[in-house]
C-alpha positions in Angstrom: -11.3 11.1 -70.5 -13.2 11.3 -73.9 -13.3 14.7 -75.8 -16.3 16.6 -75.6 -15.4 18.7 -77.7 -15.1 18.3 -81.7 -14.6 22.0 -83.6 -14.9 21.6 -86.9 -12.4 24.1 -89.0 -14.5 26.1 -92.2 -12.7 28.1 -94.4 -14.6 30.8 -95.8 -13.8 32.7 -99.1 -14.9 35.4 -101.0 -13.6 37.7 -103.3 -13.3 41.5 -103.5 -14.9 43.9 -105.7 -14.1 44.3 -109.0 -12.2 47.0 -109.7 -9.8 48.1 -113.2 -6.5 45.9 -112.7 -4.6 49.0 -111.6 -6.3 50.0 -108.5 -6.8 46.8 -107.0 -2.8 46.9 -105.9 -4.5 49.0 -103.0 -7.2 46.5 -102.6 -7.5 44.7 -99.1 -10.1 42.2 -97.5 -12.8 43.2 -95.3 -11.2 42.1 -91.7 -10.6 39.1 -90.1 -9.9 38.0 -94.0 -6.2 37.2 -95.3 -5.4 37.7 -98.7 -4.6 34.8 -101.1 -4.1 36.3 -104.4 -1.0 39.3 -104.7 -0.7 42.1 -106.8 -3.1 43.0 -109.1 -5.4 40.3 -108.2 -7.0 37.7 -110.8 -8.2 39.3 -113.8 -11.6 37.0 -114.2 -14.2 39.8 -114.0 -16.0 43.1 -115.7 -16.6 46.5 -113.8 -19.2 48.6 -115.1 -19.1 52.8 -115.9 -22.4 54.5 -116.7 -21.8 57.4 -119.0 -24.1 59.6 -119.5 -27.1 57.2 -121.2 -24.2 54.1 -121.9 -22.8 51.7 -119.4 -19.7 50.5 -120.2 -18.3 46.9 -119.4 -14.3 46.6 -118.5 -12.2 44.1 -118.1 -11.0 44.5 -114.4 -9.2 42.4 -111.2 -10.4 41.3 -108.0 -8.6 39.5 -105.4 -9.4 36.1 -103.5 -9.3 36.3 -99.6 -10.3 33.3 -97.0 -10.8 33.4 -93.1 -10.3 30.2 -90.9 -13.6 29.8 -88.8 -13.7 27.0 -86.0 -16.9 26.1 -85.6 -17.7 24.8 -81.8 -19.4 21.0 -82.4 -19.7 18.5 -80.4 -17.8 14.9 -81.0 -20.0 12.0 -81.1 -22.2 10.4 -78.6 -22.1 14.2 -77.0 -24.4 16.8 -77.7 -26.0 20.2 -76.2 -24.1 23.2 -75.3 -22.2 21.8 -72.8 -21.6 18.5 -74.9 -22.7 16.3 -72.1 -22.3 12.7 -72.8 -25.2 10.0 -72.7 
């Protein structure tokens, strides 16, 4: 008996908000998403304040987070929503 059946495994990342360094302690990932960084986060981005007629830039932290996504496919020589074979 040949598999029908050939899921392929995505990861999907994104990363959070950015957000000054100490608030993103509280931070979590939208759900179904696990986070991969801890703590503070990675501090690789800018947040923005608009005072009065000024915006600001910051120096702030976000955090990484990735979800494991099996994509249904069919193996080879197999196709259609059943993956029937030839």
């Amino acid at each position: 008996q040949m598999k029908k059946q050939c899921d392929q495994k995505l990861l999907i990342r994104m990363k959070t908000e950015c957000v000054p360094c100490s608030l993103n302690l509280e931070t979590q990932c939208p759900a179904g998403y696990t986070k991969i960084t801890n703590g503070t986060g990675i501090p690789d981005c800018r947040y923005y304040l608009e005072i009065k007629t000024h915006t600001l830039s910051f120096p702030g932290c976000r955090h990484h987070c990735m979800k494991e996504f099996e994509q249904p496919e069919c193996c080879e020589g197999h196709w259609g929503p059943d993956c029937m074979g030839k």
